[in-house]
N, C-alpha and C positions, 0 to 999 in steps of 0.2 A: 504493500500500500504506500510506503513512505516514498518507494520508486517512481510509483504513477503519479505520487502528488507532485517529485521534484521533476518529472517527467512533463505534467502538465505545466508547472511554473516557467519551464525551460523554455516550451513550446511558446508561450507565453511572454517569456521575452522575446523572443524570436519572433512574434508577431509588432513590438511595438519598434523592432527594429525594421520590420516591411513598413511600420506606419512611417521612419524617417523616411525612408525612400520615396512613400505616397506625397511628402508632404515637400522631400526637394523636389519632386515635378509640378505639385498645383502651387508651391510660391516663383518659381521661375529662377529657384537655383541651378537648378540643372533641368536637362532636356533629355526625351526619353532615347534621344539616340545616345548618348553619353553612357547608358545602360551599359551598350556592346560592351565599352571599354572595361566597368567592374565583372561584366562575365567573364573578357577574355583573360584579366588576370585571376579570379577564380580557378578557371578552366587549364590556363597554364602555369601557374604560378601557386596557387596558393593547395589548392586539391591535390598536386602530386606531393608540395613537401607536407601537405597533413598525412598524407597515406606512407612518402618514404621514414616520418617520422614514425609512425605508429609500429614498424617492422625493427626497432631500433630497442630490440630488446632479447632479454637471453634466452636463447633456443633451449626450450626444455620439454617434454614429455605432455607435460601437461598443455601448454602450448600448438606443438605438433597435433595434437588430436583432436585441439578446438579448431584450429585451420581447415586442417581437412573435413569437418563436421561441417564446417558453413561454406563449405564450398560444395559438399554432398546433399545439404539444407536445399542451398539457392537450384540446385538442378532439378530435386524434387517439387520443390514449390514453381519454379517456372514448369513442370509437365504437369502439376494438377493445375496450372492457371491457362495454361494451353489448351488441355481438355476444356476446361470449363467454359471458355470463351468462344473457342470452336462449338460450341454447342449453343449457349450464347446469341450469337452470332447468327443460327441459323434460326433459333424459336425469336427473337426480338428483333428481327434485320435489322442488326447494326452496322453500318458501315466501318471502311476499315481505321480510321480515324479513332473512332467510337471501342471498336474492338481493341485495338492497341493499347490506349487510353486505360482500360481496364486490366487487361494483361500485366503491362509492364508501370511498375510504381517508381518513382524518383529515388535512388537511393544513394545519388550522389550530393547534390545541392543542400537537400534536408536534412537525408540521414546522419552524413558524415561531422557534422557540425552538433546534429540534437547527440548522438550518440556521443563525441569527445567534451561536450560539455555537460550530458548526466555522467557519464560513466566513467570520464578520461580519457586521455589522448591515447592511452594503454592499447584501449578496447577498440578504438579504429582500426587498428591490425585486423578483427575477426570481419567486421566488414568488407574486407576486401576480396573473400570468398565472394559472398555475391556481387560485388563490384565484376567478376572474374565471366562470371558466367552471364551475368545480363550483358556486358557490354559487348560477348560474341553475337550473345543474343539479337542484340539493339543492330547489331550493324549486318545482319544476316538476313532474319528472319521479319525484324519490323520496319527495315528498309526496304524488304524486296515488296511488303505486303500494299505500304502507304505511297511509293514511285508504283507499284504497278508492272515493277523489273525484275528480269531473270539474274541480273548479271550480279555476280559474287565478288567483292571487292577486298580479299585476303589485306591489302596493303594496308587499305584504313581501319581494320581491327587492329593490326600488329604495330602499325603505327602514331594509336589512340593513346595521349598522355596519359592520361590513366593505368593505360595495360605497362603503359613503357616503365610507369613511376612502382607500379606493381612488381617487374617483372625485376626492377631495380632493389625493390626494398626485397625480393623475396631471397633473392641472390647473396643479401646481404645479410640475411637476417638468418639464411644455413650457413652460411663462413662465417658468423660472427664480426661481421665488418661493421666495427663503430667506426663513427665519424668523429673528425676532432669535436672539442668542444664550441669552438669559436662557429664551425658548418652548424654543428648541433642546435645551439643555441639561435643562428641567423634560419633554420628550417621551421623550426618549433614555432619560432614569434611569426613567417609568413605563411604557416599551415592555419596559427592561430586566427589569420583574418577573413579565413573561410566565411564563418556563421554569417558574421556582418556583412559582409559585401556580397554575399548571396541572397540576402533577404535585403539588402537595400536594393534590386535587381527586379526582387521579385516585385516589390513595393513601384518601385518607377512603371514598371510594365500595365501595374493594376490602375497605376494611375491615367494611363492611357488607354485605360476600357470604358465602355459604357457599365456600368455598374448594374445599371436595370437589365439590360439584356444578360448579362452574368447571371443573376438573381431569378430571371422569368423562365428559363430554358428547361421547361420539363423534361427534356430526354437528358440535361445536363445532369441533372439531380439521381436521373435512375441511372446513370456509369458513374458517379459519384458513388451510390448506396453501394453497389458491386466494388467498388474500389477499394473503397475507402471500411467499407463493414462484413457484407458477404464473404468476400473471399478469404480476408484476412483473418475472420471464423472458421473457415474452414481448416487453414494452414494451421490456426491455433489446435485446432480437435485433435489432427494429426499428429503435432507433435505430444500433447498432454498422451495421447490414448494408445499411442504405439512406444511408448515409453524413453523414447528418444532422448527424455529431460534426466534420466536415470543413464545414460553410458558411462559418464562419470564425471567427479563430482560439479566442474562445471562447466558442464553441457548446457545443464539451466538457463546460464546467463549467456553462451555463445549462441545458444536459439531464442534467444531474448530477442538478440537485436537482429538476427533474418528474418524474426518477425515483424520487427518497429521497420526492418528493409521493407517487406511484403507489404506494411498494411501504409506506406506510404500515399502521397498523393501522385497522381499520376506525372509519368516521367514528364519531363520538358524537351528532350529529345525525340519526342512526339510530335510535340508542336514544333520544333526547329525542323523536323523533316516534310510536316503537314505545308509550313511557309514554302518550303526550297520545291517540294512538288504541286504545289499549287493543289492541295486536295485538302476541302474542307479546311483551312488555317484558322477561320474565325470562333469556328465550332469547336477545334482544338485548344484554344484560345482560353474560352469560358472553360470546360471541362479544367483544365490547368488551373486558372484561376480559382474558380468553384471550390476544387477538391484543395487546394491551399487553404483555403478557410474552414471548411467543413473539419479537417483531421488535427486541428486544436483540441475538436470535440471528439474523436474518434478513436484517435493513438491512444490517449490515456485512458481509456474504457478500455480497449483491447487489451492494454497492457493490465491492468487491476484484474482484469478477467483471468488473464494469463498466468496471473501472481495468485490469484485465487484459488485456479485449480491445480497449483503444482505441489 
C-alpha cells in the first residue's frame, strides 16, 4: 500500500511537471515546436545514460535472474496482448492506429523516470528487459502494421539508442566495467533529467490540442479502458496465479514494474509513426493524450491491486 500511495504521489508530481510544460506554451515562453528539441535530448541524451547508468552495478545471482525474468515477462505479456488485440481488432473494428495504441504501452518516456524515482535508479536496470523486447517489437511488427509495409528494416532496431545504450550497459554490466567516477557522476545527473523534460514535452504537446475533442472521443475512452485497465488485469492474474511472484525472493518486485511497463499509457511511438504515415495522426493524438491523464488514476489501483494479492 505505502508503494501505491508513493507511486501515486510520484505520478502526481509528474503531472504538475506536464502542467509546467502546458503553461510554457499558453504564456508564450516557449512554442510547441521547441518540444522536438526537449524530446531529442530525452531521446539521445538523457534515456541512454539513465539506462547505461542503471547497469552500473554488481553482477550477482540474484540480479542475473531478475534480468532474465523481465525480459521472459515482456515476451509473454507482448503474446497475451497480441492475442488479445488481434481478436480485438476483429469483434470492435478497430483500426490499426487504434489497435496499436492498445497493444503497445509507453515504457520508455513514463516508465523509466516513475520507476527511478519510486524505486531508484537501481531498478531501471530491470526495465530494460522490456525496453528489449518492445522496441524489436515497435520497429517490426507496429511499423509494418501503421505504414501498411512489408519491408523489415534490421538497421533501425540495431541502430535505436536505446538498444545501443542497452546493449552498452549490458556488456558492461557482465565484465564489471565501472566507469570512472567523474563519467559516473556526469551520466547519473543527465539520466537524472529524464522525468522532467519528458513531461514538460508531454505538457507542451497537450497544450496544442483541442482539449474538448480529447475529452469527447468515445472510441478514445474504450482503447483507453483496454489500455490502461483491461489488459493490464489481465497481465496482473497471470503473474499472481501462475506463481511467477514466488521464483525467488525478488521476483515480486522485478514483475512489479513489467507491470507499471504493461499497464502504461499508450506508446508515443505510435503517434510518431501515425504523423510520419499519415494514418489517422489526430486520433493517435487524443488516445496518447487521453491515456496520459486517465493512468494517474489507473497505475496506482493496479499497482494496490497487485500489492494486495501477492
Amino acid at each position: 500500500m505505502d508503494l501505491a500511495i508513493s507511486l501515486a504521489t510520484q505520478i502526481g508530481a509528474l503531472f504538475i511537471m506536464i502542467g509546467v510544460g502546458y503553461v510554457l506554451i499558453k504564456t508564450d515562453i516557449c512554442t510547441i515546436s521547441e518540444s522536438k528539441l526537449l524530446s531529442q535530448i530525452v531521446l539521445y541524451v538523457s534515456a541512454p545514460c539513465a539506462i547505461i547508468n542503471s547497469f552500473q552495478i554488481d553482477l550477482t545471482e540474484e540480479k542475473l535472474k531478475g534480468f532474465l525474468l523481465s525480459i521472459g515477462a515482456a515476451i509473454l505479456i507482448h503474446i497475451i496482448y497480441y492475442i488479445l488485440a488481434k481478436i480485438l481488432t476483429k469483434k470492435c473494428h478497430f483500426n490499426a492506429i487504434e489497435s496499436m495504441s492498445i497493444m503497445y504501452p509507453n515504457c520508455g518516456n513514463l516508465i523509466l523516470p516513475l520507476v527511478s524515482i519510486v524505486l531508484g535508479n537501481e531498478m531501471v536496470f530491470y526495465c530494460s528487459g522490456y525496453m528489449i523486447v518492445q522496441t524489436i517489437l515497435l520497429w517490426t511488427h507496429c511499423k509494418l502494421i501503421i505504414s501498411e509495409d512489408t519491408h523489415f528494416d534490421l538497421k533501425k532496431i540495431l541502430l535505436n539508442i536505446n538498444m545501443i545504450a542497452i546493449a552498452a550497459g549490458i556488456i558492461m554490466f557482465f565484465l564489471q566495467i565501472k566507469l570512472p567516477t567523474m563519467f559516473q557522476s556526469a551520466i547519473s545527473g543527465m539520466g537524472s533529467l529524464m522525468g522532467p523534460l519528458s513531461m514538460f514535452v508531454v505538457g507542451m504537446l497537450l497544450a496544442g490540442m483541442n482539449m474538448k475533442e480529447v475529452f469527447t472521443d468515445v472510441r478514445a475512452y474504450v482503447v483507453c479502458f483496454l489500455r490502461l485497465v483491461v489488459f493490464p488485469a489481465i497481465i496482473l492474474l497471470v503473474f499472481i496465479f501462475t506463481g511467477m511472484t514466488k521464483l525467488f525472493p525478488s521476483a515480486s518486485q522485478v514483475l512489479m514494474i513489467s507491470l507499471l511497463a504493461a499497464s502504461g499509457p499508450s506508446a508515443s511511438t505510435v503517434t510518431q509513426f501515425a504523423q510520419l504515415y499519415d494514418n489517422h495522426a489526430f486520433e493517435s493524438s487524443v488516445i496518447n493524450a487521453l491515456s496520459i491523464l486517465l493512468c494517474i488514476i489507473t497505475m496506482p489501483i493496479i499497482n494496490i491491486v497487485y500489492t494486495f494479492l501477492l
